[in-house]
C-alpha positions in Angstrom: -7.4 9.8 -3.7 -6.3 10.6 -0.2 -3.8 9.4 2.4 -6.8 8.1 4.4 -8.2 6.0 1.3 -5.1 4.5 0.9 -4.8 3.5 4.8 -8.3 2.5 4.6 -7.2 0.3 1.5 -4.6 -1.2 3.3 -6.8 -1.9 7.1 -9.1 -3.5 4.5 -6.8 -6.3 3.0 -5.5 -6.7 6.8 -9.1 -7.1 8.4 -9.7 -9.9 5.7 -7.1 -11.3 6.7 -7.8 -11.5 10.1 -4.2 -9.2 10.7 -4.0 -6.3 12.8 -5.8 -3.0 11.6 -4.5 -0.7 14.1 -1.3 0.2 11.7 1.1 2.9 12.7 3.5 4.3 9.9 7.1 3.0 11.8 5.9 -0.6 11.7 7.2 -2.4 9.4 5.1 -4.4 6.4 6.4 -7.9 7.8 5.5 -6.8 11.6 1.9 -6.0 10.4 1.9 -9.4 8.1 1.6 -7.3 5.0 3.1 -9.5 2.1 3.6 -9.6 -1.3 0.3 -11.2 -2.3 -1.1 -8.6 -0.3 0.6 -5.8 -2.0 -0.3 -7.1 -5.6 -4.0 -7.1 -4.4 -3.9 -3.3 -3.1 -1.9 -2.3 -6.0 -4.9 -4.2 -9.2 -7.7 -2.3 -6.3 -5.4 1.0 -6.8 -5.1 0.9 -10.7 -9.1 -0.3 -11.3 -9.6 2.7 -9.3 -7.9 5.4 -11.2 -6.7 3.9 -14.1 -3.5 4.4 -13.9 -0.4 1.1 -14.2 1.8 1.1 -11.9 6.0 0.6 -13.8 7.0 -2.3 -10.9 10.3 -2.0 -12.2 10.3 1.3 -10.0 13.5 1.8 -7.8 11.6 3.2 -5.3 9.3 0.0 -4.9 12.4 -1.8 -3.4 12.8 0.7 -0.8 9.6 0.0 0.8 9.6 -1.3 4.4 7.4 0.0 6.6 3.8 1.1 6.5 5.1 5.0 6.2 7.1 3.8 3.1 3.8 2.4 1.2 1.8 4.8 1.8 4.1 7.5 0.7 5.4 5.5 -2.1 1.3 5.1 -2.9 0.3 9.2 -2.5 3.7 10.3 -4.5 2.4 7.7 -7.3 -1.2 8.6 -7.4 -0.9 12.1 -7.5 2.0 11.9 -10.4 0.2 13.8 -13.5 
């Protein structure tokens, strides 16, 4: 999985909801009207995709802010072996 199937993940749940698509990576997840329903969703779609669970006790998960932050946070755990 790519950076561009995540962001197409993510413009996915927003275009259901009727939020903006057009996401740049400074905005921040509350700007866009990404929330934490929204990141449960993309998160089951991610690990029903590759298998893989997701530890939510993760540090780094608390840091997340901005769409940049998910998406990184996303790649870095997708591509872990």
């Amino acid at each position: 999985m790519d950076a561009a199937t995540v962001r197409g993940l993510i413009e996915d749940i927003q275009r259901r909801n009727q939020r903006p698509t057009a996401l740049r990576p400074e905005q921040t997840l509350r700007e866009v009207g990404f929330r934490s329903l929204d990141f449960s969703e993309l998160l089951l779609r991610l690990e029903d995709e590759t298998g893989k669970t997701l530890d939510l006790d993760a540090a780094p998960l608390r840091a997340i802010q901005t769409v940049g932050d998910l998406e990184r946070f996303l790649l870095e755990w997708l591509t872990k072996a």
